[in-house]
KEKE-779991 format. One record per residue (C-alpha): residue in one letter; chain; y, z negated, x negated; residue number from 1. Coordinates in steps of 0.1 Angstrom, whole numbers, plus 5000, padded with zeros to 4 digits. Example, Ala and Ser with C-alpha at 12.3 -4.5 7.8 and 13.67 -1.06 7.14 Angstrom:
<tigus>
TIGU  aa  ch    yy    zz    xx    i
TIGU   A   A  4955  4922  4877    1
TIGU   S   A  4989  4929  4863    2
</tigus>
This chain:
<tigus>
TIGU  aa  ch    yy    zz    xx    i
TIGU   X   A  6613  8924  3813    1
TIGU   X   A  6642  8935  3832    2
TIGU   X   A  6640  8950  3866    3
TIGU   X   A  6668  8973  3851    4
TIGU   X   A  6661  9008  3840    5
TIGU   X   A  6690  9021  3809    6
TIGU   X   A  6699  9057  3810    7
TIGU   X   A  6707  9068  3776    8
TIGU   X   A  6723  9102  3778    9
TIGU   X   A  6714  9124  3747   10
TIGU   X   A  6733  9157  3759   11
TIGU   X   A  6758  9152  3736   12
TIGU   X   A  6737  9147  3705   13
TIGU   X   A  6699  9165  3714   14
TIGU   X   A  6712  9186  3741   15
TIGU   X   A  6735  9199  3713   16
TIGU   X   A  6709  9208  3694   17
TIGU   X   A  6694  9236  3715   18
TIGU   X   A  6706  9270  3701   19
TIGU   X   A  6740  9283  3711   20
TIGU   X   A  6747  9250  3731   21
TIGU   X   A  6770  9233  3702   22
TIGU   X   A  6803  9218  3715   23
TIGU   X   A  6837  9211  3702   24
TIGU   X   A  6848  9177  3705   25
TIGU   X   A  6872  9183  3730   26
TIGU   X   A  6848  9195  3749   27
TIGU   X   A  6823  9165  3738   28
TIGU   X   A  6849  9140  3754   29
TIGU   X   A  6856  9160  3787   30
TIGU   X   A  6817  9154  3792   31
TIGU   X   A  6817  9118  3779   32
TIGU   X   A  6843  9111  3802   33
TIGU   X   A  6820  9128  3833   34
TIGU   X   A  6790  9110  3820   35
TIGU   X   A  6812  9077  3823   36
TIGU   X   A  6823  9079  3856   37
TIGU   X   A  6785  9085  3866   38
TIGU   X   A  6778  9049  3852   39
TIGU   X   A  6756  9063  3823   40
TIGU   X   A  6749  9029  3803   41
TIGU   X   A  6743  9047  3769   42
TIGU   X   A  6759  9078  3755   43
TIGU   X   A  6748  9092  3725   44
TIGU   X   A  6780  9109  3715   45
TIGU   X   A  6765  9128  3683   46
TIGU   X   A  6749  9126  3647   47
TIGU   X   A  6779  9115  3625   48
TIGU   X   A  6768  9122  3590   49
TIGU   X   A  6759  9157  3600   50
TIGU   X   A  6792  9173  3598   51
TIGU   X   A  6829  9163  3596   52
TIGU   X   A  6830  9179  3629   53
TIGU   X   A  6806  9157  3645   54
TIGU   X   A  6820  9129  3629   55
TIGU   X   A  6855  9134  3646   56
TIGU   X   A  6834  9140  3681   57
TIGU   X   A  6820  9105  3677   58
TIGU   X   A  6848  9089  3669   59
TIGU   X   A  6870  9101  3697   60
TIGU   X   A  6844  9099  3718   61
TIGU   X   A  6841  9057  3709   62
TIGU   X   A  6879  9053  3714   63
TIGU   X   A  6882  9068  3748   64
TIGU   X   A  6852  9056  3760   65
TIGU   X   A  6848  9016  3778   66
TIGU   X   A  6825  9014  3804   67
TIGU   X   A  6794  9027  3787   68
TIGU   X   A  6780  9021  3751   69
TIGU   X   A  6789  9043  3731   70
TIGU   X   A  6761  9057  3702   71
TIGU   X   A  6755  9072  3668   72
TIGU   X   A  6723  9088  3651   73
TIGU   X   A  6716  9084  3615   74
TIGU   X   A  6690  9092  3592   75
TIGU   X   A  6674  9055  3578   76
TIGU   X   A  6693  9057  3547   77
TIGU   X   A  6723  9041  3539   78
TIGU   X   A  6750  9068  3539   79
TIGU   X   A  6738  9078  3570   80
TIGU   X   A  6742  9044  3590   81
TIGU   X   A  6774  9036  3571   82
TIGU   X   A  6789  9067  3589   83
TIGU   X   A  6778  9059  3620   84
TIGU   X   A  6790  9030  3621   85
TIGU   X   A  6826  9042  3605   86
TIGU   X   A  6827  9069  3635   87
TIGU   X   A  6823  9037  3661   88
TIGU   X   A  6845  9012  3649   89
TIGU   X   A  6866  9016  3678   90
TIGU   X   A  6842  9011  3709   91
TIGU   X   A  6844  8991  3734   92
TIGU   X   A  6805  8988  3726   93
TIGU   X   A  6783  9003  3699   94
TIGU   X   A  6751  9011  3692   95
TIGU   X   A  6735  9028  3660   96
TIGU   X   A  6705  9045  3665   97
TIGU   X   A  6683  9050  3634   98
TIGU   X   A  6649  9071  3628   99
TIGU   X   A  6629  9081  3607  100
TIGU   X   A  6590  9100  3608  101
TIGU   X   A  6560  9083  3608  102
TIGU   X   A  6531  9105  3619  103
TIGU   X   A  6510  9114  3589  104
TIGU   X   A  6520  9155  3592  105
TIGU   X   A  6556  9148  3588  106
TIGU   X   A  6553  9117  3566  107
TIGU   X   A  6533  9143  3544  108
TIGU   X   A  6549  9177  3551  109
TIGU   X   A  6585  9169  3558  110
TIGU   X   A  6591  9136  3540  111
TIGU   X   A  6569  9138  3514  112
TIGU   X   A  6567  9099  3519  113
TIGU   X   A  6538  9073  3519  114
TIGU   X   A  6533  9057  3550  115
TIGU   X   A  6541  9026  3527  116
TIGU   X   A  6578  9040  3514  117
TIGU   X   A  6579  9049  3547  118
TIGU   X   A  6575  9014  3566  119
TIGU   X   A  6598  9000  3531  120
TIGU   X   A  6627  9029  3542  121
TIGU   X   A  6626  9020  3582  122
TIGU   X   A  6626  8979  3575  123
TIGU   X   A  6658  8981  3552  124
TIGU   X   A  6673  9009  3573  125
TIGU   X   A  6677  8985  3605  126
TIGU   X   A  6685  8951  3583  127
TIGU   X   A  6714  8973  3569  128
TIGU   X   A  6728  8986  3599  129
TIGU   X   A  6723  8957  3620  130
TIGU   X   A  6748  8940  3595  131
TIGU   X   A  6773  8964  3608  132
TIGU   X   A  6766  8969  3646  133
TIGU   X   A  6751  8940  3668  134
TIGU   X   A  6730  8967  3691  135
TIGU   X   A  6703  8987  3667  136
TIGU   X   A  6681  9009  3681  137
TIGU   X   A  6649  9024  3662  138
TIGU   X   A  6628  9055  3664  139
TIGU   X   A  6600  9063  3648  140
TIGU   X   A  6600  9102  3650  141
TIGU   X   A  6568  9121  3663  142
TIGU   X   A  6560  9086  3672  143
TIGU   X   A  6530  9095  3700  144
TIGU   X   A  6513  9118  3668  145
TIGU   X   A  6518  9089  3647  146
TIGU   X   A  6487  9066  3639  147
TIGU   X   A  6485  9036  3665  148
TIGU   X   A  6480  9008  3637  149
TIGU   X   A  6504  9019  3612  150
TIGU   X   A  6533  9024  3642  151
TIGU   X   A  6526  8990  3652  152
TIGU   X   A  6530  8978  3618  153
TIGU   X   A  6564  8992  3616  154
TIGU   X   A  6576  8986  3648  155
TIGU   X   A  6565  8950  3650  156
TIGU   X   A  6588  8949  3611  157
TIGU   X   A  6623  8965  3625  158
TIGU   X   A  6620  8939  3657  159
TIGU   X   A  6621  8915  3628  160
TIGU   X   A  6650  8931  3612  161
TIGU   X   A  6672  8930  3644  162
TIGU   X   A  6662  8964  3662  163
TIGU   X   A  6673  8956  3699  164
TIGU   X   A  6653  8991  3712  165
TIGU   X   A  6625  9006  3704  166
TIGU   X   A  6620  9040  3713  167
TIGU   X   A  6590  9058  3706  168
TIGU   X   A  6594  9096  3711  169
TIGU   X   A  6571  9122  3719  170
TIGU   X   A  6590  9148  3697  171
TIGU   X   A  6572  9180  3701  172
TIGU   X   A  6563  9175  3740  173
TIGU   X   A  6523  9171  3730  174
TIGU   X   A  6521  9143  3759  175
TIGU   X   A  6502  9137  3788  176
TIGU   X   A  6513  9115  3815  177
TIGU   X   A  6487  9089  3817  178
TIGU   X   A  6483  9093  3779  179
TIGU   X   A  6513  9083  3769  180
TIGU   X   A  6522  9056  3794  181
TIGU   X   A  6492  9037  3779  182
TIGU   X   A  6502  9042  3746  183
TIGU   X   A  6532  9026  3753  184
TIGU   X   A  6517  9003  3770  185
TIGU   X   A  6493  8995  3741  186
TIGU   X   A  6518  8994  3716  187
TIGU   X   A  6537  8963  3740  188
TIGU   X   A  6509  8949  3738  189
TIGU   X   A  6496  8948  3703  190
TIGU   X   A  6537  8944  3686  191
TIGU   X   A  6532  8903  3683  192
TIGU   X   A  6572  8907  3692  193
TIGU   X   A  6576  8930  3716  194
TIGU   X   A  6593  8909  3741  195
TIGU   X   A  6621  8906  3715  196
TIGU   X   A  6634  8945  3723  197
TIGU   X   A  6638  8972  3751  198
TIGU   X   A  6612  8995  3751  199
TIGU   X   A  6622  9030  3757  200
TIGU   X   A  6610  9067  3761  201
TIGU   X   A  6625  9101  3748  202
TIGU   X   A  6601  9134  3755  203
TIGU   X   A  6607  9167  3751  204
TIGU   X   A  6599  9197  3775  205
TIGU   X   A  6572  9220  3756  206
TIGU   X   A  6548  9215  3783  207
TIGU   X   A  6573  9208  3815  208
TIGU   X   A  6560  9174  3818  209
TIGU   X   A  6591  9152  3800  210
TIGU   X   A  6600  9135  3831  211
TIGU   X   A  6566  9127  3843  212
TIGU   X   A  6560  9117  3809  213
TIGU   X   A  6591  9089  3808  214
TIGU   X   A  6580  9077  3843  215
TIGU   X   A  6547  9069  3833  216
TIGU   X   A  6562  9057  3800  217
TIGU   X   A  6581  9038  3827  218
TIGU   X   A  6556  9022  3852  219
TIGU   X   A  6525  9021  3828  220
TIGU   X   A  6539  9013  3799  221
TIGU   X   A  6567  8990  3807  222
TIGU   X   A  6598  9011  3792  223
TIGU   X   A  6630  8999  3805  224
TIGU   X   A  6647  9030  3785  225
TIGU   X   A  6643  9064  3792  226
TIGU   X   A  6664  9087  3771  227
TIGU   X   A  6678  9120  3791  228
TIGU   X   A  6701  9153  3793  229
TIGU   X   A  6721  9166  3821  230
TIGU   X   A  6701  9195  3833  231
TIGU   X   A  6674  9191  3807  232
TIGU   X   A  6693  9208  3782  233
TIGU   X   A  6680  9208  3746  234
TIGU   X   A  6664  9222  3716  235
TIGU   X   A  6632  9248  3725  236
TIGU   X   A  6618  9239  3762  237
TIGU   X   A  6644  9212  3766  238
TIGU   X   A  6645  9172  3772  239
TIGU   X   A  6633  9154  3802  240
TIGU   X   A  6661  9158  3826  241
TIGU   X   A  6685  9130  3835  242
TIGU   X   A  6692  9143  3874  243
TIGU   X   A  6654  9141  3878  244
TIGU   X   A  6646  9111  3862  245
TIGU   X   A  6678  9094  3884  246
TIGU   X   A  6667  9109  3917  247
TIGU   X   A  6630  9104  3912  248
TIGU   X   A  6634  9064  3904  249
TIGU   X   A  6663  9062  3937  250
TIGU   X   A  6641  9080  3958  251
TIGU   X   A  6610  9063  3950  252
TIGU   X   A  6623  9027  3944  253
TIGU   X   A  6588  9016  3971  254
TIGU   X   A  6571  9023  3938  255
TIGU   X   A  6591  9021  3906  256
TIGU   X   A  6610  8987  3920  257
TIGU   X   A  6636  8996  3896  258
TIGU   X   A  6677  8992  3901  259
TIGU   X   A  6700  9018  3882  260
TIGU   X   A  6739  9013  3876  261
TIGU   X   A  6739  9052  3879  262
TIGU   X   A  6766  9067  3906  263
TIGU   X   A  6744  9097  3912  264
TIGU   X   A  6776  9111  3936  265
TIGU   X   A  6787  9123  3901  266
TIGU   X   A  6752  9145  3893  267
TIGU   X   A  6763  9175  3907  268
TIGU   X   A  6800  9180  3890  269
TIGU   X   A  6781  9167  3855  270
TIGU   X   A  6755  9195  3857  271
TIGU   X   A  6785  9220  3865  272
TIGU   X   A  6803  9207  3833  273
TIGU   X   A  6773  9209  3809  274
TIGU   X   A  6765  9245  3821  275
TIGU   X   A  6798  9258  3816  276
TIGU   X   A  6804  9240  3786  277
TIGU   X   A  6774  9251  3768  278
TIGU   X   A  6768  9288  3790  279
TIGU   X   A  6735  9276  3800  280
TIGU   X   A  6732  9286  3835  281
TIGU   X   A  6711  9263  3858  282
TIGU   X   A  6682  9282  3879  283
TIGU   X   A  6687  9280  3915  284
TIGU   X   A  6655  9261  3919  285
TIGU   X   A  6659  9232  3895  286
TIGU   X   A  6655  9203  3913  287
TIGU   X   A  6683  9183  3919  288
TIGU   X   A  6710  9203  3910  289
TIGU   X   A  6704  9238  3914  290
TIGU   X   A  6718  9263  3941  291
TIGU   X   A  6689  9265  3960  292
TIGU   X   A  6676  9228  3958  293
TIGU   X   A  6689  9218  3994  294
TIGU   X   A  6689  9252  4012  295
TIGU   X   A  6657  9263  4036  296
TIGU   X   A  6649  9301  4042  297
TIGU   X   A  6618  9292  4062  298
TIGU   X   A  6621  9295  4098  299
TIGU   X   A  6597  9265  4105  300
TIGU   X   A  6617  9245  4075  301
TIGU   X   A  6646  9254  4092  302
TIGU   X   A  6637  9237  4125  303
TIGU   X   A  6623  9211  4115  304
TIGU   X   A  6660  9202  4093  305
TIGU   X   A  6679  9209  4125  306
TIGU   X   A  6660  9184  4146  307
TIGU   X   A  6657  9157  4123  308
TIGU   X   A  6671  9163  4082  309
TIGU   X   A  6643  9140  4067  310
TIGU   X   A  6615  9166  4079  311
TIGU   X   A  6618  9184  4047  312
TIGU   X   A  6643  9164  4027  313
TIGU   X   A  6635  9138  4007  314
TIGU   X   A  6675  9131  3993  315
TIGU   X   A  6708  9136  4010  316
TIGU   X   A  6726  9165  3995  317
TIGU   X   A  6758  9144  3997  318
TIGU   X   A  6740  9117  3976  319
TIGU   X   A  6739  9136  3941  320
TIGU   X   A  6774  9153  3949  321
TIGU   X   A  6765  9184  3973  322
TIGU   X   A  6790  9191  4003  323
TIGU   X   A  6787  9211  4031  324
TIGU   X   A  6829  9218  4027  325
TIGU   X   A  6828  9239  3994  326
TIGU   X   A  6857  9254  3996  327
TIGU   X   A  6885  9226  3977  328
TIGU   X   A  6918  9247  3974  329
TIGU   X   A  6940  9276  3978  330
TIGU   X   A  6973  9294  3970  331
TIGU   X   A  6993  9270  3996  332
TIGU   X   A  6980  9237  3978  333
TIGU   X   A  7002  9216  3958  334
TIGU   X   A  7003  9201  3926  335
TIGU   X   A  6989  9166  3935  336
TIGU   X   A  6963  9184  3957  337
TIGU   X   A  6954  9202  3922  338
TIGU   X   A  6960  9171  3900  339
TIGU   X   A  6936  9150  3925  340
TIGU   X   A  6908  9177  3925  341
TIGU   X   A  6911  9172  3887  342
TIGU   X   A  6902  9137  3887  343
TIGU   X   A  6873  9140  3913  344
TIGU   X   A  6854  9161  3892  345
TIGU   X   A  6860  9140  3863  346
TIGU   X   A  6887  9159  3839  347
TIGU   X   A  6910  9142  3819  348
TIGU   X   A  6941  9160  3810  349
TIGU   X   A  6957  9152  3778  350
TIGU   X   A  6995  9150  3790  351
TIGU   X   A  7015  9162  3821  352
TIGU   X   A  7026  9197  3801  353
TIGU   X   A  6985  9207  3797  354
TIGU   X   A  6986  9193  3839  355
TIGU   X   A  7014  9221  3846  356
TIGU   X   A  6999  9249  3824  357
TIGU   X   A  6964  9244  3843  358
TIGU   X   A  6980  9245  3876  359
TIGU   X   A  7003  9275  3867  360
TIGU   X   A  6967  9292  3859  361
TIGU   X   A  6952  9278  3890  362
TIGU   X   A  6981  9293  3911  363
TIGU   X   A  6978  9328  3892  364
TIGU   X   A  6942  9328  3900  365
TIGU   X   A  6948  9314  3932  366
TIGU   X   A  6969  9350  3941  367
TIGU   X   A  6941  9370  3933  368
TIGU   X   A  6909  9349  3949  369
TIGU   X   A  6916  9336  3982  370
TIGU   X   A  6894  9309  3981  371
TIGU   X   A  6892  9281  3950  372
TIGU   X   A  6858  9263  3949  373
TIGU   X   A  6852  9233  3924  374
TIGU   X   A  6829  9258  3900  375
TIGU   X   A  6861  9278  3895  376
TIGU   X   A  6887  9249  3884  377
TIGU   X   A  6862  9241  3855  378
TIGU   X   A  6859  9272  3847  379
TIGU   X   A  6898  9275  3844  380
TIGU   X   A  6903  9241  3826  381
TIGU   X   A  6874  9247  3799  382
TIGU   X   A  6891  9282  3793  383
TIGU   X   A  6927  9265  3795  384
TIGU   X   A  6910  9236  3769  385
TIGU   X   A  6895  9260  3747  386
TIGU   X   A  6930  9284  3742  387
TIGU   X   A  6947  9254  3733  388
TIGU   X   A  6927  9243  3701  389
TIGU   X   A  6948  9266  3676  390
TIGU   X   A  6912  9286  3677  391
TIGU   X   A  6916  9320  3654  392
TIGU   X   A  6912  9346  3682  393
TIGU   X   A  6921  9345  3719  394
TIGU   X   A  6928  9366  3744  395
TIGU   X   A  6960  9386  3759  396
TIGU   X   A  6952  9421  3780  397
TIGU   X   A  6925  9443  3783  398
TIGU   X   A  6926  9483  3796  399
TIGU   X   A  6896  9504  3801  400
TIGU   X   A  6883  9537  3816  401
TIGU   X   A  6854  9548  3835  402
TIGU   X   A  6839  9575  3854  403
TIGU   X   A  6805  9587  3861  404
TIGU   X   A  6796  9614  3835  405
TIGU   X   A  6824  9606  3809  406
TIGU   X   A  6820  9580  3777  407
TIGU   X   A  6839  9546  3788  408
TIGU   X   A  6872  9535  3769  409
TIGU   X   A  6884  9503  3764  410
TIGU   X   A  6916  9494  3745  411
TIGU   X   A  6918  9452  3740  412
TIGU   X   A  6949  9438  3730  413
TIGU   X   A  6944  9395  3713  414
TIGU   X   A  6953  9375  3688  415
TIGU   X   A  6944  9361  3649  416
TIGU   X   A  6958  9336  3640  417
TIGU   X   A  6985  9339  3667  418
TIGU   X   A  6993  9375  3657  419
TIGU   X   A  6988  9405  3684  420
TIGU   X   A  6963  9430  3674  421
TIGU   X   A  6947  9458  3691  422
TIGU   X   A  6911  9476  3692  423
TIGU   X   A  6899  9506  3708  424
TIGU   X   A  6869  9520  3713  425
TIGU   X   A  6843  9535  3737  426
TIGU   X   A  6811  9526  3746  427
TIGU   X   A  6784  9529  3766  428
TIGU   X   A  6797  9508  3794  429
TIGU   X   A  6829  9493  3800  430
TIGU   X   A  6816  9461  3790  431
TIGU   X   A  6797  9472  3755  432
TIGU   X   A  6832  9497  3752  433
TIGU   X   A  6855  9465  3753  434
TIGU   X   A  6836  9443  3731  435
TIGU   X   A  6831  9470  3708  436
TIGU   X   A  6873  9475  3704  437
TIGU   X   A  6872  9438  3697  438
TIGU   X   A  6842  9445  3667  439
TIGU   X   A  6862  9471  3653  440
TIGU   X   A  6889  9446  3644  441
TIGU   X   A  6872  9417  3634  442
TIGU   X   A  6841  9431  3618  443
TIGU   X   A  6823  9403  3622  444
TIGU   X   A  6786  9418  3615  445
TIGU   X   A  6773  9391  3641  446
TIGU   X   A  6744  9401  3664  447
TIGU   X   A  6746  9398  3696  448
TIGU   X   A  6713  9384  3709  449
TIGU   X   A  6726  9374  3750  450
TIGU   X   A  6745  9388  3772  451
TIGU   X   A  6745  9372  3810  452
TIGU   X   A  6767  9371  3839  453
TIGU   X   A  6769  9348  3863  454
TIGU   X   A  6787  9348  3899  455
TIGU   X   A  6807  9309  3900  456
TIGU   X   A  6805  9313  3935  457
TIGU   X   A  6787  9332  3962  458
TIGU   X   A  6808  9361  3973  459
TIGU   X   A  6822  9394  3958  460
TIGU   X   A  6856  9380  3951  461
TIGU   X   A  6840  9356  3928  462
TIGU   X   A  6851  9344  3896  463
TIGU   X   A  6820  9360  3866  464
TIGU   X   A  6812  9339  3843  465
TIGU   X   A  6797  9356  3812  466
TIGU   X   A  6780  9340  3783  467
TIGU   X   A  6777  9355  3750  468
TIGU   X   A  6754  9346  3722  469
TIGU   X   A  6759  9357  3685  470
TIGU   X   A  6740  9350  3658  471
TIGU   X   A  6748  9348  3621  472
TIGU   X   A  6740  9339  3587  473
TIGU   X   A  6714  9316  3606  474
TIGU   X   A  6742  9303  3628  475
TIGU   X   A  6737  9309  3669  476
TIGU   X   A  6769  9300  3695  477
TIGU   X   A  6777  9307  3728  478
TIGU   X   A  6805  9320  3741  479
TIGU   X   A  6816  9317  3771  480
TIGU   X   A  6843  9329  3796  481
TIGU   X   A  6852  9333  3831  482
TIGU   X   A  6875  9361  3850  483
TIGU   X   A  6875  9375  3885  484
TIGU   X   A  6872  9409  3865  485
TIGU   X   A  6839  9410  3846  486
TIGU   X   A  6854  9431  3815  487
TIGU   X   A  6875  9406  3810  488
TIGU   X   A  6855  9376  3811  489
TIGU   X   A  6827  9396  3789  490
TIGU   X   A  6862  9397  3760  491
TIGU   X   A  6870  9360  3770  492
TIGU   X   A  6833  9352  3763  493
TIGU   X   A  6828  9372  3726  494
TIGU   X   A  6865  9360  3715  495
TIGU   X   A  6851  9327  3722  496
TIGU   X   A  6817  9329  3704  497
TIGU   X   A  6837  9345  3677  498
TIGU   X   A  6862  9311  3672  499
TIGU   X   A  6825  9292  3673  500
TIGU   X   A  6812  9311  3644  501
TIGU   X   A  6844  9308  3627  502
TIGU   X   A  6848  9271  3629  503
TIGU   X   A  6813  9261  3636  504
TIGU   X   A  6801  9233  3603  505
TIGU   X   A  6763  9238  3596  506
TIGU   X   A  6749  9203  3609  507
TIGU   X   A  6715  9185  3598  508
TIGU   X   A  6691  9193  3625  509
TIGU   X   A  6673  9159  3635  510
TIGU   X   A  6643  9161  3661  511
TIGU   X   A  6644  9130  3680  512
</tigus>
């Protein structure tokens, strides 16, 4: 057993799955790249077979990536792993990560397998892919529903096949702490060859106890795995957040005696990237990573901070990536200044033409906010990234009216297909007016099930950042966008969940 813990990062693949949260793969590789420079040891870029789309996502995601392993999900079935391991030919290093159900609901319900084609399916599943890839990791899904005998029985038959980690889910978040670190801790010890793989951990959030589930998957049972999201993101209540699990096993080394290659300096600028990626706006209270997790309101709190910092904090702000100094640039900084800042929060810029264009932006928004913080310039770049993907509608001007008593008017001018068109209409808002004028074009027939603004930063100069969800034909994306004038970022936001539903592929939905 190593005195190592693994953090597999699953934002990419599970985190993807939450509704409204699904990513282009430019935008998969920006956060690969963030997730690299925090040390993350596995990345589990995406599900190729899924979608063409997702395929592409892996595969650039392998090729850029070097410093952490790089990871596919399949289905245990041939065509599945085959793809998988197509999409990471050209890492650095690999891993294919296979699954398939065995608790008797989903064995009966969902596979309509017996627990006998079942254990057949998952044995020749890892033999073939561990013929392409070296590093085979298996799950059984709903594994903590799934009867104790049986899931021995299969796990104790993929070690023999070559599976190098065994992960054993709790898919639907039915755990309970002590619970499932002994059933983990049973399995160890009842597998004949469990020494032969990692052990590792993957709970969901349906009862706000995934990351006290993976530590005590962790310190009772023995994992040396536990699989993680930035900011907990991911389908229905969300996974067991990496920031936590990270800061919980640092902070508490006295009793989990566990080293991490993790650069947690990096936490901060990762969570900022995921939320504005995906428009999922972390609560000021999260622990961690949100707004509020290092400020103190109490008087007494207060005090006590002043006179000595560890009275009522347990981490150093600085440590996960908080400063004191917020305020990066302004209109009088350079290009190197800008190109520097770029790099610090961990964006990669294609070629030195995409660095000008996101500095000329920088410098136009620069002249109309006085102050630049490090929220702001991702907001910029993932708008620059995302008007640069020869996406079917974007963005060029926007007029409106308003005055108490009268109907608002908004006339929006954008683009289709590179072509200017215009839409008017009123509404009964400025906001609902202008989105309304873009509708009246595109006739989309989406619903609009979220609307929500954000402030970037903390004054009234600050950039809004608005997301938009739309839902259609059983297809739900976010949109998001970003302006110092709300209207505008509210059309930046729908012209964006617009290109989403345009280009988005349906995807097979896996549970992990």
């Amino acid at each position: 057993m190593t005195d190592k813990l693994i953090i597999f990062d699953t934002t990419l693949r599970d985190g993807e799955q939450s509704p409204g949260a699904s990513m282009t793969k430019d935008e998969k590789l920006r956060i690969a790249r963030l997730l690299e420079r925090l040390k993350v040891d596995v990345i589990e870029a995406g599900f190729p077979a899924s979608s063409n789309g997702d395929f592409e996502a892996v595969r650039l995601v392998a090729n850029a990536i070097k410093d952490s392993t790089v990871c596919g999900l399949s289905r245990a079935n041939d065509r599945d792993i085959s793809r998988a391991a197509e999409a990471l030919k050209g890492a650095a290093s690999s891993r294919i990560h296979t699954f398939i159900a065995t608790s008797p609901l989903h064995m009966e319900k969902k596979l309509r397998m017996s627990p006998d084609e079942v254990f057949e399916q998952a044995k020749l599943a890892v033999r073939f892919a561990r013929n392409l890839v070296g590093d085979v990791e298996f799950s059984p899904e709903d594994g903590y529903r799934s009867d104790m005998d049986f899931l021995c029985r299969v796990i104790e038959a993929v070690i023999a096949e070559g599976a190098t980690t065994i992960n054993v889910p709790d898919t639907v978040g039915y755990a309970i702490p002590e619970l499932y670190g002994t059933f983990i801790k049973t399995l160890r010890e009842r597998v004949p060859n469990s020494d032969k793989a990692i052990w590792s951990v993957h709970c969901h959030n349906d009862l706000g106890m995934a990351v006290a589930n993976s530590l005590a998957g962790v310190k009772i049972g023995g994992a040396r795995q536990v699989e993680c999201t930035i900011n907990g993101l991911g389908e229905r209540a969300g996974n067991c957040s990496l920031e936590e699990i990270v800061m919980a096993v640092k902070t508490r080394r006295d009793y989990f005696g566990l080293d991490m290659g993790i650069d947690a300096q990096h936490l901060l600028a990762a969570s900022r990237m995921v939320s504005q990626t995906t428009g999922f706006v972390v609560q000021p209270n999260k622990a961690v990573v949100g707004a509020n997790a290092f400020a103190h309101a109490s008087g007494i709190h207060q005090d006590g901070v002043l006179k000595a910092r560890d009275t009522y904090e347990i981490m150093r702000a600085e440590d996960v990536g908080w400063s004191h100094n917020k305020i990066v640039l302004g209109k009088l900084s350079g290009r190197n200044a800008f190109k520097q800042r770029l790099v610090e929060l961990g964006v990669t810029m294609e070629s030195e033409a995409d660095i000008n264009t996101a500095f000329a932006r920088f410098k136009e928004l620069a002249d109309r906010k006085s102050e630049i913080f490090d929220e702001d310039i991702l907001a910029l770049v993932s708008d620059e990234e995302g008007s640069n993907v020869g996406e079917q509608f974007g963005f060029v001007s926007l007029s409106q009216h308003s005055e108490t008593g009268e109907r608002p008017q908004a006339r929006v001018v954008f683009t289709v297909q590179g072509k200017e068109v215009t839409g008017e209409s009123d509404g009964n808002g400025p906001v609902d007016a202008s989105l309304k004028a873009i509708e009246s074009h595109v006739r989309s027939g989406a619903e609009m099930v979220l609307y929500s603004v954000n402030a970037i930063s903390g004054s009234t100069e600050s950039q809004g950042e608005v997301t938009v969800r739309l839902q259609n034909a059983g297809r739900v994306v976010n949109g998001v966008g970003a302006d110092p004038d709300i209207v505008v970022a509210s059309a930046k936001a729908y012209l964006s969940a617009l290109n989403k539903l345009q280009s988005q592929a349906d995807k097979v939905v896996a549970q992990g």
